[in-house]
C-alpha positions in Angstrom: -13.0 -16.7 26.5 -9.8 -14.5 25.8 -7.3 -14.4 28.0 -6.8 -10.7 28.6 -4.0 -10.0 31.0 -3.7 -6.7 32.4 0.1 -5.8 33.2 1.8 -5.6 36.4 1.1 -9.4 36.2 3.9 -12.0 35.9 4.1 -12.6 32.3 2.5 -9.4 31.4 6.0 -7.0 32.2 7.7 -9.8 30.1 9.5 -12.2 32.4 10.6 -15.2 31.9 7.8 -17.9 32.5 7.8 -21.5 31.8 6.9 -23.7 28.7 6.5 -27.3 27.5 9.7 -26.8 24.9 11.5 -24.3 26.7 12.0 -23.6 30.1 13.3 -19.7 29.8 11.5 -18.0 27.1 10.4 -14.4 27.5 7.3 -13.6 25.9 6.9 -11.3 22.4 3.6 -9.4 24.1 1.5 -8.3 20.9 -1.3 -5.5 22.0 -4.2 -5.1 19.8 -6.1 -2.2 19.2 -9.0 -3.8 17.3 -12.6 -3.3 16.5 -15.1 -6.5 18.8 -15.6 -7.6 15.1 -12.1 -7.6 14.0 -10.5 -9.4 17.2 -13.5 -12.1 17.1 -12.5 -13.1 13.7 -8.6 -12.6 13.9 -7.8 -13.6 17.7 -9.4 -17.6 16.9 -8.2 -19.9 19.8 -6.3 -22.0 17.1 -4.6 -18.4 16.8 -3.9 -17.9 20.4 -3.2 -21.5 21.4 -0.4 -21.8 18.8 1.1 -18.3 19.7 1.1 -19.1 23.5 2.7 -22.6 22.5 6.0 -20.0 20.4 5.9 -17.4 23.0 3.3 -14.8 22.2 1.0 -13.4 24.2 -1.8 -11.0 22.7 -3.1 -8.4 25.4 -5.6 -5.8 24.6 -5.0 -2.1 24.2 -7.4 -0.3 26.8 -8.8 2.3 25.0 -9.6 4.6 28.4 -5.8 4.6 29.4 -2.9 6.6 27.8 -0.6 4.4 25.5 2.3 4.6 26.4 1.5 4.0 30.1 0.7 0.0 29.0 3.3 -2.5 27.9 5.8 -2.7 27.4 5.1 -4.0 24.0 7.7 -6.1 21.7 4.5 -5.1 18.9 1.4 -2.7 18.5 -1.5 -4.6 15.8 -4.0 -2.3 15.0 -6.9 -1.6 12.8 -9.1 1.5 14.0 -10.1 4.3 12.2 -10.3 7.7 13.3 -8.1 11.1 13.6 -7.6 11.1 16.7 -6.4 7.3 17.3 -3.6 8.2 14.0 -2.1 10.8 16.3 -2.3 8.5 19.1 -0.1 5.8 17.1 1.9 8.2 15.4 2.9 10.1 19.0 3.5 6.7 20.7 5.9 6.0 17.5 7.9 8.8 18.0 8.4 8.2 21.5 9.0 4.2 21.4 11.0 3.9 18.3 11.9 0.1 19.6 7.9 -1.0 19.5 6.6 -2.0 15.3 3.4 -0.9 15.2 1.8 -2.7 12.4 1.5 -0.9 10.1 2.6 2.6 10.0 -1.0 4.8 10.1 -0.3 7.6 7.7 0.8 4.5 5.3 -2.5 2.7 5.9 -4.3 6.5 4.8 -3.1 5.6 1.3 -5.7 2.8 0.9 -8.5 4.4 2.2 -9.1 6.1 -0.4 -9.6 3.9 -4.1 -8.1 6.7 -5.9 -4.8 6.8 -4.8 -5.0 2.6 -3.8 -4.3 1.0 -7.1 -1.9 4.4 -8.1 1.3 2.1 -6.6 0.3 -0.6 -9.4 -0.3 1.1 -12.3 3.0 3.7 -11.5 4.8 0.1 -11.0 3.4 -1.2 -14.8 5.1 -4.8 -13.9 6.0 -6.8 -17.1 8.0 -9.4 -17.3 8.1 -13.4 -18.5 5.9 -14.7 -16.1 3.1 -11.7 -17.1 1.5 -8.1 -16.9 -0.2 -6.5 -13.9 -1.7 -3.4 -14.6 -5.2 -1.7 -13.3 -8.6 -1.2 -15.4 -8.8 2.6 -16.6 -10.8 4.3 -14.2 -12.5 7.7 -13.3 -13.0 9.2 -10.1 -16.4 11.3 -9.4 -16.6 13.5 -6.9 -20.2 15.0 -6.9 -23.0 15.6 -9.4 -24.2 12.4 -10.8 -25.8 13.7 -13.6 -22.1 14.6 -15.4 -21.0 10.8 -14.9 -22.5 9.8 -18.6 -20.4 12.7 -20.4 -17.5 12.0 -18.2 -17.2 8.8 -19.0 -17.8 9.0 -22.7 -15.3 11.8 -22.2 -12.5 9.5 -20.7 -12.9 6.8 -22.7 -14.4 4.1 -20.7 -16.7 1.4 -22.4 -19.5 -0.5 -21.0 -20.2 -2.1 -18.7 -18.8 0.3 -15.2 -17.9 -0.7 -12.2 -18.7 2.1 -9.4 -17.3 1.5 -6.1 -17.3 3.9 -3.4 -14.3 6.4 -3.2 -14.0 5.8 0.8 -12.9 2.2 1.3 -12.5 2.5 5.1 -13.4 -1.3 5.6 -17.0 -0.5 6.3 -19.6 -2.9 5.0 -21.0 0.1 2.5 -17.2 0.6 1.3 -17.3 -3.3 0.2 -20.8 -2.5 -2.3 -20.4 -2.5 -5.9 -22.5 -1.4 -8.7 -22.5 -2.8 -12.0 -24.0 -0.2 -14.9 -24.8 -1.4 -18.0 -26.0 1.3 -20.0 -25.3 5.3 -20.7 -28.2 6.4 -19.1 -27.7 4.6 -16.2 -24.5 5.7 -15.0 -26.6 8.8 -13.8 -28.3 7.0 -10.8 -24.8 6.3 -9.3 -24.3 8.0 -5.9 -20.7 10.0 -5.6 -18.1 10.0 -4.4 -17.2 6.8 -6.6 -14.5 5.7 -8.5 -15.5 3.9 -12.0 -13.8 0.9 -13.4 -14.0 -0.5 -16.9 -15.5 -3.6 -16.1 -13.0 -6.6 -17.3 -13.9 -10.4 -17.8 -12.4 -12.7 -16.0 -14.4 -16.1 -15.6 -16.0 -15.5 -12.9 -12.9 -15.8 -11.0 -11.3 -13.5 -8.2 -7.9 -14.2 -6.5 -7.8 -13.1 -3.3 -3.6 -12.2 -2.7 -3.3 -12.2 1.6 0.4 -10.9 2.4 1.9 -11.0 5.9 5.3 -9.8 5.7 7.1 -12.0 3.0 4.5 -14.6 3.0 2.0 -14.6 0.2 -1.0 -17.1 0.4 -3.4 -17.5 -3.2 -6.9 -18.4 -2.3 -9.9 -18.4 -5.7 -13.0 -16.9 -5.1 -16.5 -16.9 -7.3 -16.9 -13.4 -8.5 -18.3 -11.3 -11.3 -19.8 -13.6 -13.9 -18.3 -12.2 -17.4 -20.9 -10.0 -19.8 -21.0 -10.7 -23.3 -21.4 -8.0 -26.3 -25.0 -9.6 -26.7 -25.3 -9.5 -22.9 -24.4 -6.2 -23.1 -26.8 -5.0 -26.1 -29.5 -6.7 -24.2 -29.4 -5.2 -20.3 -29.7 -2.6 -18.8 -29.9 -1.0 -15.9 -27.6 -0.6 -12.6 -27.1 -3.8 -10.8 -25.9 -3.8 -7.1 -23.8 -6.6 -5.5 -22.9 -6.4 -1.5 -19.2 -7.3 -2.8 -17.4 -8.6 -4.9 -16.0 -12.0 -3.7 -19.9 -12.7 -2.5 -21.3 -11.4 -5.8 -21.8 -14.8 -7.2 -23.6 -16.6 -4.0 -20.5 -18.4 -3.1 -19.4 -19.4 0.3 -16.6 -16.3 0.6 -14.8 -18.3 2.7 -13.8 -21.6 0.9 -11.3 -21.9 -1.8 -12.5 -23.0 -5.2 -11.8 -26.5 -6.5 -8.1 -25.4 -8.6 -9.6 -26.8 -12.0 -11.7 -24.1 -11.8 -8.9 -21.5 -12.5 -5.0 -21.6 -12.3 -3.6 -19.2 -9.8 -1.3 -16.4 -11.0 2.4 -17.5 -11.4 4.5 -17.3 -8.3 7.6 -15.6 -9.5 5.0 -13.0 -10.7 3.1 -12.5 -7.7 6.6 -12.6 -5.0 8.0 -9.6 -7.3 4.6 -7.2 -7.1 4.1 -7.9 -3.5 7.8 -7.0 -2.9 7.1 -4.1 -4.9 3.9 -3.2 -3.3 5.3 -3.5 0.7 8.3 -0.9 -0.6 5.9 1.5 -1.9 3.1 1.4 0.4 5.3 0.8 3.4 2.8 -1.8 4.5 3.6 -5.6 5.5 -0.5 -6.2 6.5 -2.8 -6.6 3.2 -4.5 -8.4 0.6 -4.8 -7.8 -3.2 -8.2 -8.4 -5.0 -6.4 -9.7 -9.0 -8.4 -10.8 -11.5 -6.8 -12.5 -15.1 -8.2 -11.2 -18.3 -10.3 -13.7 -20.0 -9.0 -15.5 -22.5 -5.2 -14.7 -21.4 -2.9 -16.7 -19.6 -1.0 -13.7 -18.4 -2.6 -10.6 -18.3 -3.8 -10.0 -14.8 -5.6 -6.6 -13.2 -5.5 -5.4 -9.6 -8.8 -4.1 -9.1 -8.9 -3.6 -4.6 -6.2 -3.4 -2.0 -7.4 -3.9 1.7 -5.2 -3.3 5.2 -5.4 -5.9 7.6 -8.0 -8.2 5.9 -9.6 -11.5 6.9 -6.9 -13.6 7.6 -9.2 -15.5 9.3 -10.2 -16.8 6.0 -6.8 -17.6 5.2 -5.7 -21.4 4.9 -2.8 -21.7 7.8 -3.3 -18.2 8.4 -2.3 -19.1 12.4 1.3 -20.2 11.7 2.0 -18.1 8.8 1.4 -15.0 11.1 3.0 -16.1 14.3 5.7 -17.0 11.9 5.9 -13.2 10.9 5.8 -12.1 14.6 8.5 -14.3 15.4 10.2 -12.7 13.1 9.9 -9.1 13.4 12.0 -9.5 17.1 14.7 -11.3 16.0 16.9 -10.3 18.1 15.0 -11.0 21.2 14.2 -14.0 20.3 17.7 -15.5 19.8 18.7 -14.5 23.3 15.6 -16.6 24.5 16.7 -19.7 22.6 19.6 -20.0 23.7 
């Protein structure tokens, strides 16, 4: 069971308590703002064993009491939705400037919706030795199904589509995918969507998890590719619950690495770099896929806040690690 500690407790106001390695360490207290279905899958024992063992202590945020009358906090985690709980986060912000709050809410806002998501990557257009990341041309639909043939025609896009839905508020529904094969069937898509030129890539997804300057690579199954026979042949609209789970795999396991080399280092450290400046966000995951048939021509089809690090090899040290390091400062004085 958790340990939950409500303050006005010893180690919950922060002082100094005693462990195996060192005897006067004050705790970095972490409160979590979490949906039941987030914090089973995030807070692991393995998670909260290792932190207690470096001097972080995860307490939950109680949703019936005014934020700033619990803490103090060293960090606020969070992944809720909702108007109301924005303004809650951005007033506490305002008034404790010394608190991070992972991440900043009106920043998170930007990924909610898939049609301003992917604009940080293609206004970035990164090219250089090690390759090209760009996103697949896609159109946005509002409303009126029955105009999606003509506006895609219109705009260019060739068979087969990708429809996702325009909302990606980490919802199971926000996750579905719709494959569309032929003209006529683009008109039995529900809006709001956002359409995606379909791209083969070997049936490979990479799944990019970022926690601060950390990046960790994991292969997924995904898509399988559609040939121009394929293609001729079917038709139809062909729904998948999501992409990573699209092909039956187990979403949680890495692939075997023969099966597809990951996307070159150098290449990846630079975009996700360039990613945490523009979308202000230390907390996500990139969905890339490479081009078939190209060694270097990768596409960034989903970005997701806060994702399933769960799923992530290591992902316990790698994020107290980034903890650690977001109170430097603090924790200097308690080595010493």
């Amino acid at each position: 069971m958790r340990e939950e500690m409500p303050y006005g407790t010893e180690e919950g106001e922060g002082e100094e308590v005693g462990f195996p390695n060192n005897t006067h360490k004050r705790l970095v207290v972490v409160g979590y703002a979490l949906t039941s279905k987030k914090t089973k899958s995030f807070l692991q024992p393995k998670l909260e064993g290792l932190a207690r063992n470096k001097g972080i202590l995860f307490v939950a945020i109680d949703h019936n009491r005014p934020l700033s009358d619990q803490g103090p906090f060293d960090i606020v985690l969070h992944k809720l939705s909702g108007k109301e709980w924005r303004q809650i986060l951005e007033d506490y912000r305002q008034t404790h400037p010394e608190v991070t709050v992972l991440d900043p809410p009106d920043a998170i806002q930007h990924l909610h919706n898939r049609q301003s998501m992917l604009q940080a990557v293609a206004d970035m257009n990164l090219s250089d030795s090690y390759g090209k990341v760009g996103v697949p041309r896609q159109l946005v639909v509002k409303r009126d199904a029955s105009s999606i043939p003509d506006a895609v025609a219109n705009s260019g896009l060739t068979l087969p589509i990708v429809a996702k839905p325009l909302v990606n508020d980490g919802s199971v529904k926000s996750h579905e995918l719709s494959l569309a094969f032929d003209r006529y069937s683009l008109q039995k898509l529900e809006p709001p969507l956002v359409l995606q030129e379909f791209v083969n890539h070997g049936g490979v997804l990479f799944k990019v998890y970022i926690v601060g300057e950390a990046i960790k690579v994991v292969r997924r199954f995904s898509l399988p590719d559609v040939s121009k026979r394929e293609l001729s042949k079917t038709a139809g609209v062909y729904r998948f619950p999501r992409v990573s789970c699209a092909a039956a795999s187990a979403d949680d396991a890495d692939l075997d690495p023969g099966i597809a080399e990951l996307p070159p280092r150098p290449l990846l450290e630079r975009l996700a770099k360039e990613l945490r400046r523009r979308l202000g966000l230390r907390l996500f995951n990139l969905d890339m896929i490479r081009e078939h048939g190209t060694r270097d021509r990768f596409y960034v089809i989903d970005i997701n806040y806060f994702p399933g690090y769960g799923k992530m090899p290591e992902y316990e040290h790698i994020f107290t690690d980034f903890l650690l390091s977001l109170v430097p400062a603090k924790y200097k004085k308690r080595s010493g």
